[in-house]
C-alpha positions in Angstrom: 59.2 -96.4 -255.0 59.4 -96.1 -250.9 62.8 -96.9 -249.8 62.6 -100.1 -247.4 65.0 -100.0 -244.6 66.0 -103.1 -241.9 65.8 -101.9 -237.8 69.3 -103.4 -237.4 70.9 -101.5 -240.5 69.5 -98.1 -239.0 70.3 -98.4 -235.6 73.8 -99.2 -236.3 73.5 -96.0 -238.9 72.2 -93.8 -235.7 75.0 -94.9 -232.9 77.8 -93.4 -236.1 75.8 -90.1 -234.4 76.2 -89.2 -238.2 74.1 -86.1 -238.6 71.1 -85.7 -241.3 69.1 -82.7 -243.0 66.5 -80.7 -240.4 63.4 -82.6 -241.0 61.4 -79.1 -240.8 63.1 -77.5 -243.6 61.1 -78.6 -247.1 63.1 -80.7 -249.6 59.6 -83.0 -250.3 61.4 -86.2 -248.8 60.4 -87.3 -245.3 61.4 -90.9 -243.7 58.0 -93.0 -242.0 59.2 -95.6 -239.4 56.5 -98.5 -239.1 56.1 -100.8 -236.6 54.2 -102.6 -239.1 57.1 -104.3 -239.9 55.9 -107.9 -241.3 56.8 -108.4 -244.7 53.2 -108.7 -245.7 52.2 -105.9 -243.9 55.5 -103.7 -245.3 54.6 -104.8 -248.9 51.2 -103.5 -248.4 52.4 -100.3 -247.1 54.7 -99.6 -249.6 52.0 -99.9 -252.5 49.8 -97.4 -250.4 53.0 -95.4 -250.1 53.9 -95.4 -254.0 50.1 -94.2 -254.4 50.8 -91.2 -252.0 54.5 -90.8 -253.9 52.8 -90.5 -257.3 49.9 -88.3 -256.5 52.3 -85.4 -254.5 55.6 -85.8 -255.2 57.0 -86.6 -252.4 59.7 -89.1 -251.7 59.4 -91.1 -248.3 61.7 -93.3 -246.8 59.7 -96.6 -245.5 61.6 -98.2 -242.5 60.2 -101.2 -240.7 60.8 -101.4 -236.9 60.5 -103.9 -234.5 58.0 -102.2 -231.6 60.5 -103.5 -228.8 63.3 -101.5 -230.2 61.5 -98.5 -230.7 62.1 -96.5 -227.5 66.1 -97.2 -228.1 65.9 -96.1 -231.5 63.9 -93.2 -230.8 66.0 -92.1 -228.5 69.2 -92.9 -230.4 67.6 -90.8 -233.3 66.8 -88.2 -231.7 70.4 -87.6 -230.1 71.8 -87.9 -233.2 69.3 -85.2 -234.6 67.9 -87.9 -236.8 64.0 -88.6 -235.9 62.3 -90.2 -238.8 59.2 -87.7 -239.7 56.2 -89.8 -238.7 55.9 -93.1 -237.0 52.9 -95.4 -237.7 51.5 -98.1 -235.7 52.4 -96.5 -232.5 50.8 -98.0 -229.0 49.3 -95.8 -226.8 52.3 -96.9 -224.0 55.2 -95.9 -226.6 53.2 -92.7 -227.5 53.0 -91.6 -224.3 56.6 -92.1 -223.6 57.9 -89.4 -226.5 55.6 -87.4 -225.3 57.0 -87.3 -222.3 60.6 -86.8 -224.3 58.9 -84.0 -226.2 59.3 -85.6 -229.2 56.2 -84.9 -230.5 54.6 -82.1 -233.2 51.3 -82.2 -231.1 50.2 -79.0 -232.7 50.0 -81.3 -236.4 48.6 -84.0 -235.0 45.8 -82.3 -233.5 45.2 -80.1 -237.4 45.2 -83.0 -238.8 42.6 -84.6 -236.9 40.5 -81.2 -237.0 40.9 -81.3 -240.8 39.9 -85.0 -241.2 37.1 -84.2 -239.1 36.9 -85.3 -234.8 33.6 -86.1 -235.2 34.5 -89.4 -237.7 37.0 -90.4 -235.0 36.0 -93.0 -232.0 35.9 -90.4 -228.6 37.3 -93.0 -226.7 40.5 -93.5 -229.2 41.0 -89.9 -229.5 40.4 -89.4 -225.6 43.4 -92.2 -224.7 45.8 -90.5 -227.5 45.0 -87.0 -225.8 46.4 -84.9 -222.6 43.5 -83.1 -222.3 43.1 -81.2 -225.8 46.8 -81.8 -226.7 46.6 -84.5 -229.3 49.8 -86.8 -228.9 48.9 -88.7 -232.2 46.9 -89.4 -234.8 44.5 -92.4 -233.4 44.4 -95.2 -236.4 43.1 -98.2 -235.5 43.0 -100.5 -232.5 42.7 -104.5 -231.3 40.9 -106.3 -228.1 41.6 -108.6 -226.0 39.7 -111.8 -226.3 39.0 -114.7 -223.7 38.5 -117.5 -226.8 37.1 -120.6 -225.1 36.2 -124.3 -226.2 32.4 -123.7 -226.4 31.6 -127.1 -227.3 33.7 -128.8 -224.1 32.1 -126.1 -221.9 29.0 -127.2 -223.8 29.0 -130.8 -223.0 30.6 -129.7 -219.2 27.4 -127.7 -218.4 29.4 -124.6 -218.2 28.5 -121.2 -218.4 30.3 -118.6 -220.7 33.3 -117.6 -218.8 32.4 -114.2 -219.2 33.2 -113.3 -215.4 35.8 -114.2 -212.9 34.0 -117.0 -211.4 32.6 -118.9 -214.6 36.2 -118.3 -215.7 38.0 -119.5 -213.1 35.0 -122.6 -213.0 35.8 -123.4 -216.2 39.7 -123.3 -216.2 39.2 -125.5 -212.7 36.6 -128.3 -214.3 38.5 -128.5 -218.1 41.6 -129.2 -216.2 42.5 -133.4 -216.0 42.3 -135.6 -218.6 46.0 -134.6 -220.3 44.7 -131.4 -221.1 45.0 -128.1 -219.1 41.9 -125.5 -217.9 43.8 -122.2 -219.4 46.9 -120.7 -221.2 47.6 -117.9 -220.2 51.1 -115.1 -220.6 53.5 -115.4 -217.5 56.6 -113.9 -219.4 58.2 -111.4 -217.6 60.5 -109.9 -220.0 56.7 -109.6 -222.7 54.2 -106.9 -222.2 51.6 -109.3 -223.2 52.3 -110.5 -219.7 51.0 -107.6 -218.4 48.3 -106.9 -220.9 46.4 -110.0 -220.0 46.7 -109.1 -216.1 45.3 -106.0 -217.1 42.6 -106.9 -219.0 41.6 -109.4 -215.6 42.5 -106.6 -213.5 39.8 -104.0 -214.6 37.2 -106.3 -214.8 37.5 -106.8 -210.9 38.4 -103.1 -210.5 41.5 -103.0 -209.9 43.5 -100.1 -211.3 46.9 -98.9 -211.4 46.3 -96.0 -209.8 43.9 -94.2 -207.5 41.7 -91.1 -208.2 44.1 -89.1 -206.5 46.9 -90.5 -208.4 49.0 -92.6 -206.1 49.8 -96.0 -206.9 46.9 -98.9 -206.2 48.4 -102.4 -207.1 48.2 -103.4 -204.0 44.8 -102.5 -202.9 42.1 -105.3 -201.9 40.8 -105.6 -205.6 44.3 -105.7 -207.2 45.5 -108.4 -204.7 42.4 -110.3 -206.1 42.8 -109.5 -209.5 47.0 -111.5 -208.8 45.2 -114.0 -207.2 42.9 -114.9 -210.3 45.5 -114.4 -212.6 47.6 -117.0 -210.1 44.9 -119.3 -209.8 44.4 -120.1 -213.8 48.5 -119.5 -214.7 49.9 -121.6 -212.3 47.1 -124.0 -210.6 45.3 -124.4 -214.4 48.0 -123.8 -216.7 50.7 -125.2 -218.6 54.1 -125.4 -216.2 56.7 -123.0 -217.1 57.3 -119.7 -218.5 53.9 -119.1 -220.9 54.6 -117.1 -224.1 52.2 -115.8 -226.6 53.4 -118.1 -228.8 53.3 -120.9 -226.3 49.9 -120.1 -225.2 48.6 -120.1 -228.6 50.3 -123.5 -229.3 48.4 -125.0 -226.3 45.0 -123.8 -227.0 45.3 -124.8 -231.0 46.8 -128.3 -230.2 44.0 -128.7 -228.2 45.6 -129.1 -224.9 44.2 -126.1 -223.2 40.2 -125.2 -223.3 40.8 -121.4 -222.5 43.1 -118.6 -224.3 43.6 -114.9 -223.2 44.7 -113.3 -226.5 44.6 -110.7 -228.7 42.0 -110.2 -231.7 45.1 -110.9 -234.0 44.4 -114.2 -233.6 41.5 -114.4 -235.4 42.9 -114.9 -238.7 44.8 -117.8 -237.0 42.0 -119.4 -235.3 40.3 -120.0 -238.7 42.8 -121.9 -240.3 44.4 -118.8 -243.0 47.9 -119.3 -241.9 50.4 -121.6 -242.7 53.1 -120.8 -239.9 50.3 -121.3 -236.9 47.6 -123.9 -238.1 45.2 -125.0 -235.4 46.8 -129.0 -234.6 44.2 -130.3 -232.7 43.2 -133.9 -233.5 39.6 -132.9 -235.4 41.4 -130.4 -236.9 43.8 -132.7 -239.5 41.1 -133.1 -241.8 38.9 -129.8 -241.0 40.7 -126.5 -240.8 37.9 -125.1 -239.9 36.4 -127.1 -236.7 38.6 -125.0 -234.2 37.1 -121.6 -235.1 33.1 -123.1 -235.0 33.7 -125.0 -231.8 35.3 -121.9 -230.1 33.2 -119.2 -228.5 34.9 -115.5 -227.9 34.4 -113.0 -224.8 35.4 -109.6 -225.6 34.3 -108.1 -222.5 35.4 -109.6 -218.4 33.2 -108.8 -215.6 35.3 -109.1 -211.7 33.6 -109.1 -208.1 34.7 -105.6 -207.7 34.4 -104.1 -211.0 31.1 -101.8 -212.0 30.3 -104.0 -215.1 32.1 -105.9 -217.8 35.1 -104.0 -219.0 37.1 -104.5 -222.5 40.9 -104.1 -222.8 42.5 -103.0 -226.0 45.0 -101.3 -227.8 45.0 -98.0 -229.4 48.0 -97.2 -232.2 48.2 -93.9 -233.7 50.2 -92.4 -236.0 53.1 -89.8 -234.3 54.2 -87.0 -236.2 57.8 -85.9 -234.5 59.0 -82.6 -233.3 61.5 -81.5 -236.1 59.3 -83.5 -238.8 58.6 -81.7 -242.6 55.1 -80.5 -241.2 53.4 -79.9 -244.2 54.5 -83.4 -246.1 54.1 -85.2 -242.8 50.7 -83.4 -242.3 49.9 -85.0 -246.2 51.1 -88.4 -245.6 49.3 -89.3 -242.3 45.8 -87.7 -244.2 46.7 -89.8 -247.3 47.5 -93.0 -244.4 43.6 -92.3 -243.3 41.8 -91.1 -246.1 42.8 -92.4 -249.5 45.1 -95.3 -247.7 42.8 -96.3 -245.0 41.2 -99.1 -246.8 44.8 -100.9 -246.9 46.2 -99.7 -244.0 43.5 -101.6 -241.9 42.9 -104.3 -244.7 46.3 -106.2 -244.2 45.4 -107.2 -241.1 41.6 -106.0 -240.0 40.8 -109.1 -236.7 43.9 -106.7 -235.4 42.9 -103.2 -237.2 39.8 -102.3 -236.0 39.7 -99.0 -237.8 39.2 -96.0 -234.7 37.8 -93.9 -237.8 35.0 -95.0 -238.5 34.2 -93.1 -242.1 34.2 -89.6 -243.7 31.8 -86.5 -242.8 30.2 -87.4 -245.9 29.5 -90.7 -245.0 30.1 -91.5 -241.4 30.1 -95.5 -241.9 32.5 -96.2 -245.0 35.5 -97.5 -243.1 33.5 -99.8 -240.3 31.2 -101.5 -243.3 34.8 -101.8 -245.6 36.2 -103.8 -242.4 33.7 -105.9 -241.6 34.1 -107.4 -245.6 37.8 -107.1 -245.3 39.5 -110.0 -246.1 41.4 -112.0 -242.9 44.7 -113.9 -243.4 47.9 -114.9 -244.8 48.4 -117.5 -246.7 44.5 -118.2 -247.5 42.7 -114.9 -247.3 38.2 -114.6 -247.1 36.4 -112.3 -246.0 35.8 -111.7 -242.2 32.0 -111.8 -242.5 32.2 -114.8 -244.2 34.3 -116.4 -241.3 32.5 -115.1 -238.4 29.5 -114.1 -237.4 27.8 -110.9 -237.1 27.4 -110.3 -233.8 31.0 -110.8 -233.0 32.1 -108.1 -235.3 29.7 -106.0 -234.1 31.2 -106.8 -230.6 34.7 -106.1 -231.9 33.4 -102.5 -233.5 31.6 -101.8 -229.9 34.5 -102.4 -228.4 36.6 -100.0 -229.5 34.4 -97.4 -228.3 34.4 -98.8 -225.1 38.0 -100.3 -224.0 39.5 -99.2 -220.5 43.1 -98.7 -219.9 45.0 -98.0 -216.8 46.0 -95.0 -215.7 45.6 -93.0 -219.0 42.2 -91.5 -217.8 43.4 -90.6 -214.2 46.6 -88.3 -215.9 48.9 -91.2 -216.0 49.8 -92.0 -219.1 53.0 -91.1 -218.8 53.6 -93.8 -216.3 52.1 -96.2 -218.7 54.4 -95.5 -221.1 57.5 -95.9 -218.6 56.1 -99.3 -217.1 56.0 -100.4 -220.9 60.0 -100.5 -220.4 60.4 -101.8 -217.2 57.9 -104.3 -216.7 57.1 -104.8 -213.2 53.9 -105.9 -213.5 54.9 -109.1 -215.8 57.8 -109.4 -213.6 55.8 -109.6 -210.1 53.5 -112.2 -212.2 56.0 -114.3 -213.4 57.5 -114.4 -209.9 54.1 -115.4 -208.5 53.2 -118.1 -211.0 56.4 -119.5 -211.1 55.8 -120.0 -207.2 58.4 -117.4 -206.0 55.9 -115.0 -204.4 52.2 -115.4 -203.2 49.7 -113.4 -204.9 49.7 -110.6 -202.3 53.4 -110.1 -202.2 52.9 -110.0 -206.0 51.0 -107.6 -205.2 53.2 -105.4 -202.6 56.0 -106.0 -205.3 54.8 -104.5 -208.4 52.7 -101.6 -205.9 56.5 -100.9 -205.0 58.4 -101.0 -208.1 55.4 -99.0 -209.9 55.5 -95.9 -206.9 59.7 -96.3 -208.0 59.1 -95.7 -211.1 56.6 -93.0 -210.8 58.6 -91.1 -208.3 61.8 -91.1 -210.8 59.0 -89.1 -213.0 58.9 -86.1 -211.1 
């Protein structure tokens, strides 16, 4: 059976600074950290994990970690000589950031996608995962972001879908009154979701971190729109206070709010399959299911200054360490996407859009297994019985096409840094809690991002 560790008993294991075997010597036991760490999810990984136990022998240590505690533990670990073998569920942000520690086997990751095969991987995952051909990781799977809307009050409003910048900020202005607001939206400044939603508002107007040339671009005339937006619907159109992902979900289920940015993990949520976040709204007491029908789903933004709608997402990837067990680590992250796929991606598909999208032998098997894979917690049905085609065709497309700052113009090393510091939710949450106007907002987190970069050098 997989051993199942707690974050906080191996932290205070790793500040002892007790020491440990050499990871690449071969004694057939290697230790996976996960940042799948929900119970759920952790049960289902250790069954795939027996599987892979059973068929080769070797013994892995399962260890569940919280993702904001990675870059502390990895760190600790690695002073202490005690990096875990492979880490699974890794975003692209923390990936980049031990590759910049050089705590990466690059050379594995890249056999093993070579051996699985490149071409049944998405480009655009393994392009984001990538410094040129160095692979930094093993790309997995990956979720959107998702402007959910109520389609039946823009309905009966006459409103358009708030697929741009102007039918968004429309709609969030002309939902607003009535006890209800036009928008939740994240304005936590100690949350990356914070920044992830600005993001995914940012590209669609064209704003970018950075320029072509590199040097920083938050304050250029498309960012300073993009804080503006962002502005407008947080603090003219949105709840008052500090917004949370949990908050912002609250709203837009209880029926207060008409407009939710979010990720594709709540899917499973909007339709009524769990028991700790159950839509409230009035109509849905007696019918679990009205939120999900009345509730239409942009996956794609389009801005004034953009070049056409954009999709923000997330990539995570599997990360095999410097000093892991090669050869057993090698076998465990082929057995994670071959054999174990179908789990892996199964406990929680509105938020695993698999990245590999089948075998050379049949180039479809993963993407037609995850469109029937079942959705939920408590209550679990299939997601093509719970939404419509189209939209998981969306979902699929998006992968394939999701932007990212930076990453593309040789930054993602500064993506991963920012991921720790947080300017960009800071300067938000100053602006929408009044503190700053949108274009000092701006000038703020232009500032504190050229900081940061020039500590990189």
């Amino acid at each position: 059976m997989a051993t199942v560790a707690l974050s906080a008993a191996l932290c205070a294991v790793l500040l002892t600074g007790c020491g440990g075997v050499t990871r690449n010597t071969s004694d057939g036991r290697i230790t996976v950290w996960s940042l799948e760490n929900l119970p759920d999810r952790m049960a289902t990984t250790e069954e795939i994990v027996d599987r892979f136990e059973e068929r080769t022998g070797i013994e892995v240590e399962l260890v569940g970690v919280a993702e904001n505690q990675l870059p502390q533990l990895v760190m600790s670990a690695a002073a202490a000589g005690e990096l875990p073998d492979v880490v699974g569920a890794v975003p692209l942000g923390l990936l980049w950031q031990m590759y910049a520690n050089e705590l990466l086997d690059t050379g594995t990751a890249s056999d093993i996608v070579t051996g699985l095969g490149t071409d049944t991987f998405t480009d655009n995952a393994l392009a984001l995962a990538s410094d040129g051909e160095r692979r930094l990781g093993v790309p997995s799977d990956a979720w959107l972001q998702l402007l959910v809307h109520r389609a039946d009050r823009l309905e009966e409003a006459g409103l358009p879908t708030p697929d741009t910048h102007r039918n968004l900020l429309r709609a969030a202005r002309e939902l607003d009154g009535d006890g209800r607001v036009g928008a939740s939206l994240a304005t936590d400044p100690g949350d990356i979701a914070t920044q992830q939603g600005f993001e995914s508002l940012a590209l669609a107007g064209g704003c970018d971190m950075v320029r072509a040339d590199g040097e920083v671009a938050l304050d250029s005339p498309a960012c300073r729109r993009a804080f503006e937006v962002y502005d407008t619907l947080a603090r003219e159109h949105g709840a008052p206070g500090t917004q949370t992902v949990d908050s912002t979900r609250a709203g837009y289920f209880s029926g207060s709010s008409s407009l939710l940015l979010w990720s594709s993990f709540i899917l499973d949520e909007l339709a009524g399959l769990r028991a700790d976040a159950l839509p409230g709204c009035r109509e849905c007491a007696d019918d679990r299911g009205f939120l999900a029908r009345n509730s239409g789903i942009v996956t794609s933004l389009e801005g004034p200054g953009g070049t056409g709608p954009t999709q923000f997402g997330e990539v995570t990837s599997w990360a095999v360490t410097e000093h892991a067990e090669t050869e057993a680590a090698r076998a465990f992250v082929e057995h994670m996407m071959g054999d174990g796929y179908r789990d892996w991606f199964g406990m929680a598909p509105e938020g695993k859009i698999p990245v590999r999208a089948g075998t050379p032998g049949d180039p479809e098997e993963y993407l037609r297994a995850w469109r029937s894979s079942e959705i939920g917690v408590d209550r679990r049905r299939p997601m093509d019985e719970t939404y419509p085609p189209e939209l998981l065709d969306r979902l699929a497309r998006g992968v394939t096409e999701m932007s990212r700052w930076g990453i593309g113009r040789g930054q993602g090393t500064l993506v991963g840094a920012m991921g720790g510091e947080l300017p960009v939710p800071k300067a938000v949450s100053a602006m929408t809690s009044g503190q700053l106007t949108p274009e000092e907002a701006a000038e703020e987190a232009a500032e504190e991002v050229a900081a940061l970069r020039a500590s990189l050098r």
